[in-house]
N, C-alpha and C positions, 0 to 999 in steps of 0.2 A: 871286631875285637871285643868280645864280651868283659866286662866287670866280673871278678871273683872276687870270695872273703873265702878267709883262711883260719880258722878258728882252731885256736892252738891253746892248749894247758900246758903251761910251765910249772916248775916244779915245785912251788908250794900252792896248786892246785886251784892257783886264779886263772881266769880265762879272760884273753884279748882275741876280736875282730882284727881280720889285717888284708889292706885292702891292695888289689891287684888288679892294673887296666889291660890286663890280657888272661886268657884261659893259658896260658902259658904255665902259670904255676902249677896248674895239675900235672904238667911233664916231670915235676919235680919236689913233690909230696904228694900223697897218699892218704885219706882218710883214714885211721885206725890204726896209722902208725907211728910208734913211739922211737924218739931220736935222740941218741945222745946230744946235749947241745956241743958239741964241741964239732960235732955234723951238720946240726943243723942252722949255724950261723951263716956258712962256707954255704950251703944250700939255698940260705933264705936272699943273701946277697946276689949268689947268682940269676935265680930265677926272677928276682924284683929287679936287677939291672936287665935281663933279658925282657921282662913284659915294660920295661923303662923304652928297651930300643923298639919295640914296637912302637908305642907310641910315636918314636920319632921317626921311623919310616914312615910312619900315616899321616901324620902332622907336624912333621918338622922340627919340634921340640920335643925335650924330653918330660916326664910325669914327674911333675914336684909330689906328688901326692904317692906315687910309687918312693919316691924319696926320704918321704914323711915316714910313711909307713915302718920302711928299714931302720931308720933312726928310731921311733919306739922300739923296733924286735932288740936291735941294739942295746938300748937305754935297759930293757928288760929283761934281758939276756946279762946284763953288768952283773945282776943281781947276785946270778947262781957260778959267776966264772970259777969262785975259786972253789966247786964243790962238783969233783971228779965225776959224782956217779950222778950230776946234771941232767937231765933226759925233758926233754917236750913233749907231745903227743896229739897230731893233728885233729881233731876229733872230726870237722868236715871241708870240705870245700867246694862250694856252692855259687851259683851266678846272682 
């Protein structure tokens, strides 16, 4: 179950690390592509609770640190909610 980071520019052009305990999120972003946020919150939730359940089919618990993570996309995502044309843009995602 490899480690990913998901390196994402949001939309006033800062850039966050975000970290993933399964290759799993590459099922479900893309390098080089750019997402409405309004897609990609529904996205980043799913994929961080899916490489969450890995973790707990492996080891019985779930990834606080997959948890953590979501909570900043969240926290950071507040920022742009009320601005329609919102977009992210994966730039990579690497082990």
């Amino acid at each position: 179950m490899p480690e990913m980071t998901l390196l994402v520019r949001w939309p006033d052009a800062t850039e966050t690390r975000n970290y993933s305990p399964s290759s799993i999120i590459a099922e479900h972003f893309r390098a080089g592509e750019t997402i409405p946020l309004s897609q990609f919150l529904p996205r980043a939730r799913i994929a961080l609770r899916a490489a969450s359940d890995r973790v707990v089919q492996t080891y019985g618990y779930p990834c606080s640190r997959a948890a953590a993570t979501l909570a900043a996309i969240e926290q950071n995502a507040a920022k742009f909610l009320t601005d329609p044309d919102a977009a992210v843009t994966i730039l990579e995602i690497r082990p």
